[in-house]
NULOVEX-648014 format. One line per field, with one value per atom (N, C-alpha, C, O): atom name; x, y, z. Coordinates in steps of 0.02 Angstrom, whole numbers. Layout:
atom <- CA;...
x <- X;...
y <- Y;...
z <- Z;...
***
This chain:
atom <- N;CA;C;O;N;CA;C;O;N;CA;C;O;N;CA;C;O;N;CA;C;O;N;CA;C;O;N;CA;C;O;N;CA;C;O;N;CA;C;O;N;CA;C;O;N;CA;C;O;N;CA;C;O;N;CA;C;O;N;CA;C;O;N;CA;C;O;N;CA;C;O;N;CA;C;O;N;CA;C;O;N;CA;C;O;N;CA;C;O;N;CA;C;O;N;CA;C;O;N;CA;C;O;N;CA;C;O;N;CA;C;O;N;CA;C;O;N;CA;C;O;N;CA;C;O;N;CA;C;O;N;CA;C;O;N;CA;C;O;N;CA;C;O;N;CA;C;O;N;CA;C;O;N;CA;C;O;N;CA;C;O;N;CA;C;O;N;CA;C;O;N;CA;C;O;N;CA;C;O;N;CA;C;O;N;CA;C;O;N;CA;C;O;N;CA;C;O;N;CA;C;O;N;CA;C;O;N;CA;C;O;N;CA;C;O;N;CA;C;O;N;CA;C;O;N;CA;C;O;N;CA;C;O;N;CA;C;O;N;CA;C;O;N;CA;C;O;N;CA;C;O;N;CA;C;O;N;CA;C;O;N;CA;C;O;N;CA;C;O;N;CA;C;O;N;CA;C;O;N;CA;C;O;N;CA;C;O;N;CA;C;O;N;CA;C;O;N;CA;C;O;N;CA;C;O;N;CA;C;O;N;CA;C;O;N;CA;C;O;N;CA;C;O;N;CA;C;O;N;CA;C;O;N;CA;C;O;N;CA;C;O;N;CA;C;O;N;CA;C;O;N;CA;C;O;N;CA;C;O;N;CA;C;O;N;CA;C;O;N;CA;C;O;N;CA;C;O;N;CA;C;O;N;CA;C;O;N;CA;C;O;N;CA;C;O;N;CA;C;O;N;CA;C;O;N;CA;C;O;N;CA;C;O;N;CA;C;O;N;CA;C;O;N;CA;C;O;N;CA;C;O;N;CA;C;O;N;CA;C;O;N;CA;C;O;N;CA;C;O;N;CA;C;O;N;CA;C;O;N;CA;C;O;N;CA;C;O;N;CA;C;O;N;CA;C;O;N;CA;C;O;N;CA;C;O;N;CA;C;O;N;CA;C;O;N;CA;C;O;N;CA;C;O;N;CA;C;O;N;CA;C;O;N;CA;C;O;N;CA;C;O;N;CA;C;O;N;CA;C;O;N;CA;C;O;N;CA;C;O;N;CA;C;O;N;CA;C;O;N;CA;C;O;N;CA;C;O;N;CA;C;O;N;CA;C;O;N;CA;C;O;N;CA;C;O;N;CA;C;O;N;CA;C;O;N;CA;C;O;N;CA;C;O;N;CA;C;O;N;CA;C;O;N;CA;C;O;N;CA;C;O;N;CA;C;O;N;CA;C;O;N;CA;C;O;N;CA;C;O;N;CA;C;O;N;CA;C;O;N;CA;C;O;N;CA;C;O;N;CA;C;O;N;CA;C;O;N;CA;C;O;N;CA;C;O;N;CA;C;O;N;CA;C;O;N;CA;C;O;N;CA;C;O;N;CA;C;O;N;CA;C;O;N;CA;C;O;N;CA;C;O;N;CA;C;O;N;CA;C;O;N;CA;C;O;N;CA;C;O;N;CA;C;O;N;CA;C;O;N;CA;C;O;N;CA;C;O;N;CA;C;O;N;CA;C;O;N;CA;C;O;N;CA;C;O;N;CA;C;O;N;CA;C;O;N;CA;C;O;N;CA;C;O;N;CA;C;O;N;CA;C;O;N;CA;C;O;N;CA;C;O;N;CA;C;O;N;CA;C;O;N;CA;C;O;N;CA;C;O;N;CA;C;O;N;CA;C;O;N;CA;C;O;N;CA;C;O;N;CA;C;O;N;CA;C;O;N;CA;C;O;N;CA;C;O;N;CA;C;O;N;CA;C;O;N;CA;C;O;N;CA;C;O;N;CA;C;O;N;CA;C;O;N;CA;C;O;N;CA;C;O;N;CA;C;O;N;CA;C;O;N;CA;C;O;N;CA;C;O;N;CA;C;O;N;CA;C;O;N;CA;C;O;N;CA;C;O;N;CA;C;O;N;CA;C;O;N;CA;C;O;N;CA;C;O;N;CA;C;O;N;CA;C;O;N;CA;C;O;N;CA;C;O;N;CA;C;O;N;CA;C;O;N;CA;C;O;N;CA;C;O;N;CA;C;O;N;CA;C;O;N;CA;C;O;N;CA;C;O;N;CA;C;O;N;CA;C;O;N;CA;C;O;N;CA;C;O;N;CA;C;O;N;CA;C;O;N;CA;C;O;N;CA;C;O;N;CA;C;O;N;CA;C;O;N;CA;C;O;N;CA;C;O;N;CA;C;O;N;CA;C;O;N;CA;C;O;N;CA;C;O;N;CA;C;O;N;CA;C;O;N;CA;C;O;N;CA;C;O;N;CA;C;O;N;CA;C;O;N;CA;C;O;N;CA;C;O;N;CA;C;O;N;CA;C;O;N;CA;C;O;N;CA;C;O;N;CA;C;O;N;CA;C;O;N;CA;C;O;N;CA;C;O;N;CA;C;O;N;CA;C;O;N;CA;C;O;N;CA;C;O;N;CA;C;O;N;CA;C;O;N;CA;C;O;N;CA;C;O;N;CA;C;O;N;CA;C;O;N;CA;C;O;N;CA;C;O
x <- 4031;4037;4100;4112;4133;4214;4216;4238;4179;4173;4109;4112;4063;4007;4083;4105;4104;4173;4203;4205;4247;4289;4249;4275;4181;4163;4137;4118;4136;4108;4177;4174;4240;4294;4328;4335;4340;4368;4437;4472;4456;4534;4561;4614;4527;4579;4579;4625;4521;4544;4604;4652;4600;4660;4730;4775;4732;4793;4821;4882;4779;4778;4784;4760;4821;4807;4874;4934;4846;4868;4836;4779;4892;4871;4852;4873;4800;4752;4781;4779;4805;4840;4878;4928;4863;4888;4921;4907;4958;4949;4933;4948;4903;4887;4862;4803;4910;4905;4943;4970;4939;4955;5005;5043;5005;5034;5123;5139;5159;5237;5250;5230;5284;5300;5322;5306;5349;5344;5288;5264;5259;5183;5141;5109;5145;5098;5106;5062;5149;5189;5164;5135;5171;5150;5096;5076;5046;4967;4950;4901;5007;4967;4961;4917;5046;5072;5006;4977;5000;4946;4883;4866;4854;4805;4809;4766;4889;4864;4889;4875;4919;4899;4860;4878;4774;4744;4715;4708;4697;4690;4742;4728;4791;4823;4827;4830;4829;4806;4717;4698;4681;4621;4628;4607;4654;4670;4698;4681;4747;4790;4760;4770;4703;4669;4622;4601;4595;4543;4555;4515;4628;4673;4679;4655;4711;4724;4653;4653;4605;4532;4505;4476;4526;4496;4539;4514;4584;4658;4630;4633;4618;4609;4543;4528;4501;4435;4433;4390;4478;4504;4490;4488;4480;4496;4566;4613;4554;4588;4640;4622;4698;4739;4712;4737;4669;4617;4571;4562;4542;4503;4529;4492;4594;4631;4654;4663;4667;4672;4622;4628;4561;4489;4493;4507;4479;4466;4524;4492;4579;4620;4606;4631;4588;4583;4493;4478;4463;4417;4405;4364;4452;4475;4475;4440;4519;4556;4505;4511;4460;4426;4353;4299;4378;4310;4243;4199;4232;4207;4153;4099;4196;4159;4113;4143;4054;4017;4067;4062;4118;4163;4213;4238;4249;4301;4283;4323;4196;4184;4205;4246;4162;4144;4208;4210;4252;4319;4339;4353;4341;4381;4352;4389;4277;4242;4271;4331;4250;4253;4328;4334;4389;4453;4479;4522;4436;4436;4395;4430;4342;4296;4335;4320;4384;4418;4461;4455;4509;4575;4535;4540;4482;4442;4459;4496;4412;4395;4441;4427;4526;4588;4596;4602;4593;4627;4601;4637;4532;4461;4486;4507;4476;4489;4568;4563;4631;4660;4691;4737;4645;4629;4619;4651;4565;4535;4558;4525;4630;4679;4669;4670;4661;4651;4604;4621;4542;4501;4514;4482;4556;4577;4592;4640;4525;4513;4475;4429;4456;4443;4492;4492;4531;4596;4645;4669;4668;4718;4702;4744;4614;4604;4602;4619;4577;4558;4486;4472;4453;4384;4345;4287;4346;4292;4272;4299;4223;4194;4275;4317;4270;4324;4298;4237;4313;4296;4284;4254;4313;4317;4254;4217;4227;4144;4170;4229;4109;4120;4137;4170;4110;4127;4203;4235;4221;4314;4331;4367;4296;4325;4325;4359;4257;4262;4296;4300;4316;4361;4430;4467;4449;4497;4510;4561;4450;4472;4485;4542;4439;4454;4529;4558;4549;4623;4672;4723;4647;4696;4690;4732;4623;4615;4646;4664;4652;4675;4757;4792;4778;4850;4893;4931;4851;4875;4853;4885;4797;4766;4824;4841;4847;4899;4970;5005;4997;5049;5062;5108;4995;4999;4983;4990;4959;4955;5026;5059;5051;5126;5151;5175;5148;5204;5197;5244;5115;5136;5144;5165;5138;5157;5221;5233;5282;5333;5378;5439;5356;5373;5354;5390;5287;5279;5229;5241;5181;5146;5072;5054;5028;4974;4925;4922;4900;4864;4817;4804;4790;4747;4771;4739;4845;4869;4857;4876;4839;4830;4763;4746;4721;4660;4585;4528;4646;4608;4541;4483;4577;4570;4476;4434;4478;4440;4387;4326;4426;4378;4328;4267;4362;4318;4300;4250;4278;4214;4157;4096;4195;4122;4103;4066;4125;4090;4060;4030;4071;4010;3955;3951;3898;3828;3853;3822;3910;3920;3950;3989;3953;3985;3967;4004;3921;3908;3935;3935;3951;4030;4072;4112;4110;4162;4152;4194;4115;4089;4105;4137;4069;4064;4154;4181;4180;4251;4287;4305;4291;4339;4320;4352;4278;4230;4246;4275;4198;4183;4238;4268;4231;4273;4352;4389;4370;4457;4467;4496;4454;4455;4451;4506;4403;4394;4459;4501;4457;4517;4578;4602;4619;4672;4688;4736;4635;4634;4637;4688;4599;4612;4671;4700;4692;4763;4825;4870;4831;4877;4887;4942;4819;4844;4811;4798;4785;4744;4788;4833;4771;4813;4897;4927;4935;4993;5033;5094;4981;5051;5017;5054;4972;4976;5045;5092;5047;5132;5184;5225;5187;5242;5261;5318;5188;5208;5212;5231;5191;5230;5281;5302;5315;5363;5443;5430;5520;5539;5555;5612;5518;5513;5482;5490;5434;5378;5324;5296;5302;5246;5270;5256;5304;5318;5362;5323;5416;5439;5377;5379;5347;5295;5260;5242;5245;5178;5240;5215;5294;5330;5322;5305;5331;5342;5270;5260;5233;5173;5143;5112;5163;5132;5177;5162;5234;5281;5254;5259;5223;5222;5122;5096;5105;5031;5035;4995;5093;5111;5127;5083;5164;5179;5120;5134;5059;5026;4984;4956;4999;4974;5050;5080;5072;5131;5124;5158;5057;5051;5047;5060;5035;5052;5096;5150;5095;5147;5210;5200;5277;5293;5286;5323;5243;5233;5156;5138;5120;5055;5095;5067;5140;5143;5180;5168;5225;5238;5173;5168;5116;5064;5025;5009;5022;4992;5040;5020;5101;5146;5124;5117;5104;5086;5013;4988;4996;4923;4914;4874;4952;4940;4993;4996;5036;5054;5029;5058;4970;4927;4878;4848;4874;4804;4827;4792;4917;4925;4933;4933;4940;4954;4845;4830;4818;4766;4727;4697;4750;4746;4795;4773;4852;4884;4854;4872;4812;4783;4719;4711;4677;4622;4614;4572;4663;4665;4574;4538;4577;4505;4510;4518;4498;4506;4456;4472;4383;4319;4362;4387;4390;4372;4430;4428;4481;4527;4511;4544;4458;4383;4373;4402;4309;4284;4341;4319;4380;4405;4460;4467;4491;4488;4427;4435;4373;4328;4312;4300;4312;4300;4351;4347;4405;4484;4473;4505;4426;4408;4363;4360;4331;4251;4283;4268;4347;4337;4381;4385;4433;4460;4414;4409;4374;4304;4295;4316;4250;4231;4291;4287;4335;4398;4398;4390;4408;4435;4363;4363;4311;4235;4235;4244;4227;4204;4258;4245;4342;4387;4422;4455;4418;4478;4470;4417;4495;4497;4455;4465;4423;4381;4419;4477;4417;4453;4520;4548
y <- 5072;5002;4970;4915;5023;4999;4964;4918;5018;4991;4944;4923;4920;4880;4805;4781;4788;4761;4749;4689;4792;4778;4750;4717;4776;4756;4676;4647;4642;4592;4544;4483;4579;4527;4578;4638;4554;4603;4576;4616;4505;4500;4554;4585;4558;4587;4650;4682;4700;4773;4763;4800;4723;4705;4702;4722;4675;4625;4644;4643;4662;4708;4762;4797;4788;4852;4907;4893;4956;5008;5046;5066;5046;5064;5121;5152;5139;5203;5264;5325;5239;5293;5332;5311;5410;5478;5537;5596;5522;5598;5659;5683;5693;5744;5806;5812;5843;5866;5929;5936;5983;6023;6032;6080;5974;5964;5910;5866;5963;5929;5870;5871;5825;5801;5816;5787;5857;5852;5879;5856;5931;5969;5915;5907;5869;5807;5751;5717;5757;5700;5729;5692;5797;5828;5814;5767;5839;5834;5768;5755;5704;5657;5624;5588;5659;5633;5656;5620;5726;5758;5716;5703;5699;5657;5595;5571;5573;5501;5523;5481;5575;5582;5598;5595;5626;5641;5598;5619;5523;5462;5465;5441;5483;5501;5558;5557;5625;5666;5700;5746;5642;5636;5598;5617;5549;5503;5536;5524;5586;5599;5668;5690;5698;5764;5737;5774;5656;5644;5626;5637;5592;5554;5632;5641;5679;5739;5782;5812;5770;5800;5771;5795;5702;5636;5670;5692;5674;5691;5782;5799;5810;5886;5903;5960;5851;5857;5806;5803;5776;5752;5670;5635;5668;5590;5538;5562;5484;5457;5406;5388;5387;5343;5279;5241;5268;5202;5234;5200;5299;5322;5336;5343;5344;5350;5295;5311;5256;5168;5141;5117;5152;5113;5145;5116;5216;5264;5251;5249;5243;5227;5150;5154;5095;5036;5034;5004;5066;5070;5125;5121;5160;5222;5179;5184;5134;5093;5013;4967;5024;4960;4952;4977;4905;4899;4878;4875;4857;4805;4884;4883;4928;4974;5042;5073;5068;5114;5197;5230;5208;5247;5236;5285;5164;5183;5141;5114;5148;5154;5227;5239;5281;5327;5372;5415;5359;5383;5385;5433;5311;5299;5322;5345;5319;5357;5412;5411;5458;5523;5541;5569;5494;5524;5492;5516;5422;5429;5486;5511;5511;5559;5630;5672;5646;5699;5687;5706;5654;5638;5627;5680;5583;5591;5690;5721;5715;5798;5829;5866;5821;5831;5833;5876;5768;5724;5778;5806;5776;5793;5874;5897;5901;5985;5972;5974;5960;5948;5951;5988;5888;5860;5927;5940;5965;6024;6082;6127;6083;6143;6144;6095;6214;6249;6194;6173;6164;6156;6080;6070;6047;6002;5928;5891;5921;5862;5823;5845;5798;5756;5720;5662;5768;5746;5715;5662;5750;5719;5681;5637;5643;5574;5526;5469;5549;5494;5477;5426;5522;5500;5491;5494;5481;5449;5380;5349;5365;5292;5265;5293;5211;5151;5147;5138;5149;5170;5053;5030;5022;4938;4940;4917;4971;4943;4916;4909;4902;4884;4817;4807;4771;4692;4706;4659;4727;4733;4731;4686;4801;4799;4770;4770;4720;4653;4583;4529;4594;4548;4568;4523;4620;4644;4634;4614;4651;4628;4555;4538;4504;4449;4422;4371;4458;4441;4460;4432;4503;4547;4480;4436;4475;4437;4357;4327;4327;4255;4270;4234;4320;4340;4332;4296;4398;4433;4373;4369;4323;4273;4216;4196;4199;4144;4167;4126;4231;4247;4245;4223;4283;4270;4207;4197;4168;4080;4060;4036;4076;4045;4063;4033;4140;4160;4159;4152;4169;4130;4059;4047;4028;3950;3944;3919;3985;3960;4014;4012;4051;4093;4056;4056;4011;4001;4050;4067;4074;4141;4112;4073;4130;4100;4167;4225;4153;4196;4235;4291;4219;4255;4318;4362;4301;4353;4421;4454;4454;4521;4540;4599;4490;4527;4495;4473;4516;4527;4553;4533;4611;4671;4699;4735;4654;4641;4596;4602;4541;4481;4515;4503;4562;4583;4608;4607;4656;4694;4658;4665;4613;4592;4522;4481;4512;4479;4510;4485;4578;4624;4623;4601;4670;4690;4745;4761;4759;4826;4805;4846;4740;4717;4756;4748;4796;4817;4885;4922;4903;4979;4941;4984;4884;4855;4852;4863;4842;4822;4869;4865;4933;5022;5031;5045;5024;5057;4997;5013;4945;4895;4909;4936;4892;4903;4966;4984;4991;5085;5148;5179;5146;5193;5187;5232;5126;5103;5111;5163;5080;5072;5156;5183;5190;5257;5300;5314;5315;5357;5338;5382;5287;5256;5283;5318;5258;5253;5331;5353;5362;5428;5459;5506;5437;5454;5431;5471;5370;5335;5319;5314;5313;5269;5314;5289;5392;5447;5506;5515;5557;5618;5592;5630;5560;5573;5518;5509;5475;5439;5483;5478;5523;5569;5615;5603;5651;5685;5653;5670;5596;5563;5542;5543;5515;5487;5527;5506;5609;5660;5672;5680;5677;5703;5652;5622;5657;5604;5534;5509;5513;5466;5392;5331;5452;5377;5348;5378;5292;5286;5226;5224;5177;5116;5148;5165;5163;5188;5246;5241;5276;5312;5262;5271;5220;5165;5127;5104;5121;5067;5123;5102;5190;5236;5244;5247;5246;5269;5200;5198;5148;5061;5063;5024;5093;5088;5124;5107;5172;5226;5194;5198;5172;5153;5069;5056;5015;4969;5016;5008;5050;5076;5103;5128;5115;5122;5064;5060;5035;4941;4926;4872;4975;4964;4877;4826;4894;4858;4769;4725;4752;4702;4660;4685;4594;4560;4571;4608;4534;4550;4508;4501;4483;4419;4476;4497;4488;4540;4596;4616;4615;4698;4683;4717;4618;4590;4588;4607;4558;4553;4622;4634;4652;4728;4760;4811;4735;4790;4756;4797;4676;4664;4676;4675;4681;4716;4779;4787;4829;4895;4903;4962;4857;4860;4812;4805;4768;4745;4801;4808;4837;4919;4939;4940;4963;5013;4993;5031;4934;4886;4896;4903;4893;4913;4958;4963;5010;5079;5107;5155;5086;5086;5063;5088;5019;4966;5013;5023;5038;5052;5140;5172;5177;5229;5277;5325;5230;5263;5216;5160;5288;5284;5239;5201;5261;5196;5155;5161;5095;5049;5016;4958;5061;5025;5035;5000;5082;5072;5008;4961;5002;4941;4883;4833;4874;4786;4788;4738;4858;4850;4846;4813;4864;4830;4765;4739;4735;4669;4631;4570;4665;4621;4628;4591;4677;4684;4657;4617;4664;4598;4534;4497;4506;4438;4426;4366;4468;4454;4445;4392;4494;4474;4432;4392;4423;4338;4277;4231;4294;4229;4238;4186;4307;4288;4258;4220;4298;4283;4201;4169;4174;4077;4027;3974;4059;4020;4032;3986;4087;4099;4064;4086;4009;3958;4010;4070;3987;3989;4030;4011;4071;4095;4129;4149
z <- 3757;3739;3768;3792;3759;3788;3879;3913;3880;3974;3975;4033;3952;3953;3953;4005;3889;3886;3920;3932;3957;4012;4089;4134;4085;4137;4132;4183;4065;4079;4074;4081;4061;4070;4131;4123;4171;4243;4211;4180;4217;4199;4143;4149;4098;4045;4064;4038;4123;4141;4183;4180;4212;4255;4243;4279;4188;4162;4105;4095;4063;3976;3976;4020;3923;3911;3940;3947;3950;3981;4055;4066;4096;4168;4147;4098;4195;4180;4239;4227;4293;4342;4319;4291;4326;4323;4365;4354;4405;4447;4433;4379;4477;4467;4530;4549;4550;4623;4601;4546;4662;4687;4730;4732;4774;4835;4806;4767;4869;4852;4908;4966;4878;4930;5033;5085;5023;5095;5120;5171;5090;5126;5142;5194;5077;5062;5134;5161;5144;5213;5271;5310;5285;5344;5332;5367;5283;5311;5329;5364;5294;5300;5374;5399;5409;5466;5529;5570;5514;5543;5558;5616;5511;5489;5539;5576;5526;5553;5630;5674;5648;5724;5779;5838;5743;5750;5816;5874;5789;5863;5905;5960;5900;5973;5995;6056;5966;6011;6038;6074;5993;6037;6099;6154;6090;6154;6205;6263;6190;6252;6294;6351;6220;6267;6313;6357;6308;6329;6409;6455;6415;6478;6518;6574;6485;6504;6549;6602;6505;6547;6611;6659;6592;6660;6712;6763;6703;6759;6766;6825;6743;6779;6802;6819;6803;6828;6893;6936;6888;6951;6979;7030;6898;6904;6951;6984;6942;6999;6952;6896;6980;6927;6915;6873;6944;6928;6866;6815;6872;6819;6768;6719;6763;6713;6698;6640;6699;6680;6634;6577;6680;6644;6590;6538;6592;6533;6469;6417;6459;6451;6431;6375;6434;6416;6369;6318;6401;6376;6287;6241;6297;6218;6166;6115;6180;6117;6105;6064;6159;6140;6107;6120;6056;5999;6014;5972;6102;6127;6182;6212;6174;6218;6192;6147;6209;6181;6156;6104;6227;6227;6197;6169;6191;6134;6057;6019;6052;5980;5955;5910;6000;5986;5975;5931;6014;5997;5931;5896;5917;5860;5804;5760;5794;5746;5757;5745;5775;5804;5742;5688;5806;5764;5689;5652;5679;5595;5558;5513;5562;5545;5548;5505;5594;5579;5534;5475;5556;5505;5461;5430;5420;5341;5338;5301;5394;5369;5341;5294;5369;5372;5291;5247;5295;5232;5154;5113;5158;5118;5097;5044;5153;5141;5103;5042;5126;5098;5034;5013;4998;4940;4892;4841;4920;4905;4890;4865;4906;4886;4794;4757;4777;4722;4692;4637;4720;4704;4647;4596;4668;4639;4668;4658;4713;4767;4698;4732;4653;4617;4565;4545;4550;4528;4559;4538;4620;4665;4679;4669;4725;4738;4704;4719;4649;4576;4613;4644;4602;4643;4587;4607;4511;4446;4474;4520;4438;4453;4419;4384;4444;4390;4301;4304;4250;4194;4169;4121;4213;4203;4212;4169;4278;4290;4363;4378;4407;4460;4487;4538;4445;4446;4432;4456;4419;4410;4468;4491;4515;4590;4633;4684;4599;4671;4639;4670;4577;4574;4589;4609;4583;4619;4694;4722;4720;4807;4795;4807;4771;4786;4754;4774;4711;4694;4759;4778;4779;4857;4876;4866;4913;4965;4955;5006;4892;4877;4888;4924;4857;4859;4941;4973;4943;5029;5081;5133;5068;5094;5116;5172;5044;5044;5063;5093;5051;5087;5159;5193;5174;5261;5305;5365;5255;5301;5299;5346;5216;5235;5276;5324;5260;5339;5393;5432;5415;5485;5498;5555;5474;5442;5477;5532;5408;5415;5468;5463;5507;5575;5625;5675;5625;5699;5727;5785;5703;5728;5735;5692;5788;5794;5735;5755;5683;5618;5661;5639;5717;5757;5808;5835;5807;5850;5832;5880;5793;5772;5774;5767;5784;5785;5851;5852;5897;5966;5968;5976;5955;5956;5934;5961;5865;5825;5844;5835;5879;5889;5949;5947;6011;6066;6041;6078;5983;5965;5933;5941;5891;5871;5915;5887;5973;6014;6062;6109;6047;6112;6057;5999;6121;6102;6028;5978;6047;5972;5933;5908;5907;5851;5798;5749;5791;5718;5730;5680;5768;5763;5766;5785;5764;5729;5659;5616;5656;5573;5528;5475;5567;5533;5525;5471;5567;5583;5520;5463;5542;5476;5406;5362;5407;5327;5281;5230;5346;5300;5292;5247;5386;5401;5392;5371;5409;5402;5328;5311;5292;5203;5193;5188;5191;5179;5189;5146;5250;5267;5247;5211;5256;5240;5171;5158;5124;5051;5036;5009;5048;5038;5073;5045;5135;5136;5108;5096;5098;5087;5002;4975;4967;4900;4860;4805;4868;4853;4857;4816;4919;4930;4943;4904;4967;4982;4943;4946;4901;4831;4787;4739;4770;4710;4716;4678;4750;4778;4766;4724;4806;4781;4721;4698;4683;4611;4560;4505;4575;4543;4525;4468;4587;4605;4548;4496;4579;4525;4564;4562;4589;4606;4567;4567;4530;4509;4536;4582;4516;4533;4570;4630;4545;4616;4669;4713;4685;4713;4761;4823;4743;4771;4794;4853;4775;4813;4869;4920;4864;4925;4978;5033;4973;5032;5056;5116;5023;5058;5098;5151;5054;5096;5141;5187;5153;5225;5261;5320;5251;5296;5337;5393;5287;5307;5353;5398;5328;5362;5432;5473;5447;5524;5543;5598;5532;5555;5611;5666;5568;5607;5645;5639;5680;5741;5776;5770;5818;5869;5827;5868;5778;5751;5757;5774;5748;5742;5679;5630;5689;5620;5571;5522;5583;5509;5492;5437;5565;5533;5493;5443;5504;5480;5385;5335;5392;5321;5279;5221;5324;5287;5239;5181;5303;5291;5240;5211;5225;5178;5122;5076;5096;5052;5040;4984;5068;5055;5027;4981;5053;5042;4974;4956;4931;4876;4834;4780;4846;4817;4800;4747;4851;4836;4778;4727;4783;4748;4676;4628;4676;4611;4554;4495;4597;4584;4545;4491;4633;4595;4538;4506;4523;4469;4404;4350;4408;4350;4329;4269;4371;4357;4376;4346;4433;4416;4452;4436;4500;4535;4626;4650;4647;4692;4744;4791;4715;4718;4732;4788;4685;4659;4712;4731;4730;4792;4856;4894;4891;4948;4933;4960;4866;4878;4869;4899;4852;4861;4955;4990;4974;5039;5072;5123;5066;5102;5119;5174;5044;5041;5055;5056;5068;5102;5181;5219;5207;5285;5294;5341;5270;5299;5300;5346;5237;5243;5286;5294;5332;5395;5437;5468;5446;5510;5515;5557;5458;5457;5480;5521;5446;5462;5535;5568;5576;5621;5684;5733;5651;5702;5699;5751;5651;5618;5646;5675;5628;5631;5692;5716;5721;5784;5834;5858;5875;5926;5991;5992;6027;6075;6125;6119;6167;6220;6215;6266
***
């Protein structure tokens, strides 16, 4: 009854009450950091075995260029397949992981959300109004064109394979991240004596550097985002339920940037 309740008022799981987040892991902080570092280096040393093969099979520095421009692009059959490929490991990484002494359901917080699911999509849409209005101001009051960060994005889903852009933002990006970032490696931290905010600023730093190539009004953005997650997953304490509202914080960039981004 309790959750029939909460699910039909999302604010008050949100806002009321008592945060439901627990840690609960195996893993110490630094082991926890390595696997995660591991994890997230996985797309570059797929990338660099791949430059490395072109070149000993006797590719040409032109073939290594294309190949090389083509890895990282969302717009191409080959560097869809990449990027799947090396999110799909780093997930495998992440997953086994998790799995030490058999305690990958605990450490992720992988229960349904106990609010109900309408919680979680009012949750994204709180991200998204939040993280939404912060980043107009700031690029606003920087001077930053709001489109500059997602090129990248826009050439994929203006190719024929827009819908492996789709797979990778949506599914695959949200997935992995979350299980690395606001799952396996802030359970460790928020063990540990750190805490639990303090644990969520290091791990949203460490997941903001991931989005390097960003602007810095983008990467401000991305740090408030990823402590909007953890603010979340703090509230509700399931790992679901911060997938789905980053999802729904990635589709509604698509869209912004597919409808609204200036021509050329």
């Amino acid at each position: 009854m309790s959750e029939i309740a909460a699910d039909a008022n999302p604010y008050r799981a949100l806002f009321d009450g008592h945060a439901r987040y627990v840690p609960k892991t195996p893993w110490r902080p630094i082991p926890a950091l390595f696997v995660t570092f591991l994890a997230c280096a996985i797309p570059v040393i797929v990338y660099a075995i791949l430059l490395e093969a072109i070149a000993l099979v006797g590719g040409s520095e032109a073939d290594v260029e294309r190949w090389s421009a083509e890895a990282t692009s969302l717009a191409s059959p080959g560097g869809l397949a990449i990027i799947m490929f090396s999110q799909a490991l780093s997930l495998w990484v992440l997953w086994a992981a998790a799995g030490w002494r058999n305690m990958r359901h605990e450490v992720l917080r992988l229960a349904p959300p106990r609010a109900g699911w309408s919680t979680c999509v009012f949750g994204g849409l709180i991200l998204i109004a939040a993280v939404g209005a912060f980043e107009l101001a700031l690029y606003a009051s920087v001077g930053f064109d709001p489109f500059a960060d997602s090129g990248w994005l826009l050439a994929g889903l203006e190719s024929p394979y827009w819908w492996g852009t789709v797979l990778v933002a949506v599914v695959l990006a949200p997935l992995w991240e979350e299980i690395a970032f606001r799952g396996f490696l802030l359970s460790a931290l928020a063990q540990s004596r750190l805490g639990y905010w303090p644990a969520a600023v290091i791990s949203t730093g460490l997941w903001t550097a991931l989005h390097w190539g960003y602007s810095y009004a983008g990467l401000a953005s991305v740090f408030a985002a990823g402590m909007a997650l953890s603010w979340l997953m703090w509230r509700l304490g399931s790992l679901r339920a911060v997938v789905v509202a980053h999802s729904i914080a990635n589709m509604t960039a698509l869209l912004f940037a597919y409808f609204l981004a200036p021509a050329g």
